[in-house]
C-alpha positions in Angstrom: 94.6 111.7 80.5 91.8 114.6 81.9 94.8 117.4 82.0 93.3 117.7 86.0 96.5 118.1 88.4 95.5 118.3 92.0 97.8 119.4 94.6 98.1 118.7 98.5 99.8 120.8 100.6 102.1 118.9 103.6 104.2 119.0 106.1 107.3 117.4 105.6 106.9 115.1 108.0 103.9 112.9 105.5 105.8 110.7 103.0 105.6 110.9 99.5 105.6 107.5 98.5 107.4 104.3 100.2 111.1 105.6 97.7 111.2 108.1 100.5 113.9 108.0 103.5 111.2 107.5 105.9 111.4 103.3 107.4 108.0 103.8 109.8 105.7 102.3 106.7 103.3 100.6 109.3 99.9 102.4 109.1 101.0 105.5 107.0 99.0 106.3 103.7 101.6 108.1 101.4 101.1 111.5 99.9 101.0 109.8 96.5 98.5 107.2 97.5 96.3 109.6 98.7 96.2 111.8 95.6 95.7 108.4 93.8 92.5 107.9 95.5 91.5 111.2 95.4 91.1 111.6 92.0 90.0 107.5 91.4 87.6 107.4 93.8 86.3 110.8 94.8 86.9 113.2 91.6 86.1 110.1 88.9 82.9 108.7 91.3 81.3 112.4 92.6 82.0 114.4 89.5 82.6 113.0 86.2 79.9 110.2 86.8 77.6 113.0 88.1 74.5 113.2 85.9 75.4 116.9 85.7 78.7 116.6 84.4 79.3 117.2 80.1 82.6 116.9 79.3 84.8 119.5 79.2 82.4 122.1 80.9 82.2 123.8 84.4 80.6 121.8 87.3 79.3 123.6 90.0 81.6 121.2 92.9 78.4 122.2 95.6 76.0 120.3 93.5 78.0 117.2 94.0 79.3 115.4 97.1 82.9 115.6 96.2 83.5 118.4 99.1 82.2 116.7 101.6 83.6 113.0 100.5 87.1 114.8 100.4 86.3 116.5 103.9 85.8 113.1 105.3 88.5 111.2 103.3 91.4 113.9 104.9 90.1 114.2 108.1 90.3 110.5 108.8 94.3 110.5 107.6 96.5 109.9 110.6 98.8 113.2 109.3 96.0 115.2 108.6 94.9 118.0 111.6 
């Protein structure tokens, strides 16, 4: 485990996960799923495989593409505005 928690801030509206009360399911990415990928595919692939990241020291974020892969990644999900 890294010891990284990341948070994302919703409406109440964006499910959790499919255990929630919501039974639309067709083309909604869940809360959970998209912290999953988040942190598999953006955090693991534009920071800690970054060339510039030692372990367990401070990466200055602007010198990767994380921010701008996350920008891109939220922007395209359907509850994100």
């Amino acid at each position: 485990m890294s010891g990284l928690r990341l948070a994302l801030y919703t409406s109440n509206d964006v499910p959790s996960s499919k255990t929630s009360e919501r039974t639309d399911y067709s083309e909604t990415t869940f809360a959970r799923d998209a912290l999953s990928h988040i942190y598999a595919n953006l955090w693991v692939e534009c920071v800690i495989r970054s060339p510039m990241y030692v372990g367990g020291s401070n990466i200055d974020l602007k010198s990767t593409t994380f921010e701008r892969e996350l920008d891109s990644y939220l922007s395209a999900l359907p509850w994100f505005r």
